[in-house]
C-alpha positions in Angstrom: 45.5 -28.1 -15.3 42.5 -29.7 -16.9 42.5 -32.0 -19.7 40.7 -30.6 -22.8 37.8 -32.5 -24.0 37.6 -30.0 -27.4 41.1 -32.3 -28.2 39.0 -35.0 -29.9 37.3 -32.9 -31.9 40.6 -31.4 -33.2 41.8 -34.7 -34.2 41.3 -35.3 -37.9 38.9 -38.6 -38.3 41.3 -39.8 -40.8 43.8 -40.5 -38.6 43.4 -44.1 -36.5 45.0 -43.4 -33.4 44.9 -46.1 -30.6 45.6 -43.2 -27.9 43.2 -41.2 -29.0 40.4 -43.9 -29.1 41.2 -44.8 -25.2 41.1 -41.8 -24.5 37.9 -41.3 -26.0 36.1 -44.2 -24.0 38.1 -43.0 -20.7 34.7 -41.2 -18.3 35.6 -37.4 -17.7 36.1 -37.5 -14.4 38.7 -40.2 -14.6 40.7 -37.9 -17.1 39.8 -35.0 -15.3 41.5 -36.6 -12.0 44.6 -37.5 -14.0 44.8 -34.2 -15.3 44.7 -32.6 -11.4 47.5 -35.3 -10.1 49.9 -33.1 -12.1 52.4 -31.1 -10.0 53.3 -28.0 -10.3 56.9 -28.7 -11.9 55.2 -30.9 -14.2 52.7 -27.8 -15.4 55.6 -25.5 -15.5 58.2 -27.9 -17.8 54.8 -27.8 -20.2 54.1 -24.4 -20.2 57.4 -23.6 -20.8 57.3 -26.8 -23.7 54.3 -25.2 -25.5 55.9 -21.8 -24.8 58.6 -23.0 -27.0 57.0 -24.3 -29.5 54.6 -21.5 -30.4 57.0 -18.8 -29.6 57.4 -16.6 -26.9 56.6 -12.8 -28.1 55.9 -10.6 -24.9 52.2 -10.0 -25.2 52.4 -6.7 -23.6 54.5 -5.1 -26.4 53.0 -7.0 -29.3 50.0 -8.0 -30.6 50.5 -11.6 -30.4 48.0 -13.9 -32.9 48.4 -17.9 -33.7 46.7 -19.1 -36.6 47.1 -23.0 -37.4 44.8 -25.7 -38.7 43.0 -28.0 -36.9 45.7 -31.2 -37.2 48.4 -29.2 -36.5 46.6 -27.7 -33.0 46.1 -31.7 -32.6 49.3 -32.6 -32.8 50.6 -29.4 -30.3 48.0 -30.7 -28.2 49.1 -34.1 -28.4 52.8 -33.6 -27.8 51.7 -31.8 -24.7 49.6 -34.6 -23.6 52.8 -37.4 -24.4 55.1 -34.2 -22.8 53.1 -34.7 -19.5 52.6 -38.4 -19.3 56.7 -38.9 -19.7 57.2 -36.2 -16.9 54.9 -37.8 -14.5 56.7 -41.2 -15.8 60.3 -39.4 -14.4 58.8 -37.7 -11.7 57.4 -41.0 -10.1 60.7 -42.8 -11.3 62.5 -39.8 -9.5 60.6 -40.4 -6.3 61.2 -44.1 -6.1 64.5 -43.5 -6.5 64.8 -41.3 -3.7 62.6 -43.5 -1.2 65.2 -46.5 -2.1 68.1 -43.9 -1.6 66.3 -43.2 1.5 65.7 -47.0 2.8 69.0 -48.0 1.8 70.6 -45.4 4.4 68.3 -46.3 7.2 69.6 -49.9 6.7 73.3 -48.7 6.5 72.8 -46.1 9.8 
């Protein structure tokens, strides 16, 4: 998973979006690094997410095209982006729960 640096340019000037102007002052690489820490549950809950939302036509037995404008791609691409930064939210909340679960029955063993 890499993050898409062709987003910003998707994202209608008009709009004054705090996200998006972080994310715009944030050096590729850091981005790019975020983007890698993903796991692979968290890359297949999105896929299937964007799946969903843009439908799900078996490409092999139609001839699948997608045409949208440029805000609406933003804001697919953007619910993707918010999609993955509450998974890895649950994800790390899911492991901290587990290491206290783990601690808690060490110190009752």
């Amino acid at each position: 998973m890499t993050f898409d640096f062709e987003f910003f340019s998707l994202v209608s000037e008009e709009h004054n979006n705090a996200l998006i102007n972080y994310l715009q002052k944030q050096h590729p690489e850091i981005l790019a690094r975020i983007a890698q820490s993903a796991s692979p549950e968290i890359k297949q809950i999105i896929a299937q997410n964007v799946t969903g939302l843009i439908g799900s036509l078996p490409t092999e037995d139609f001839n699948v095209q997608i045409t949208t404008d440029r805000n609406n791609l933003a804001n697919l691409l953007a619910s993707a982006m918010m999609t993955g930064y509450f998974l890895g939210q649950v994800e790390q909340r899911k492991n901290l729960d587990k290491t206290f679960s783990d601690a808690d029955s060490l110190n009752k063993g």
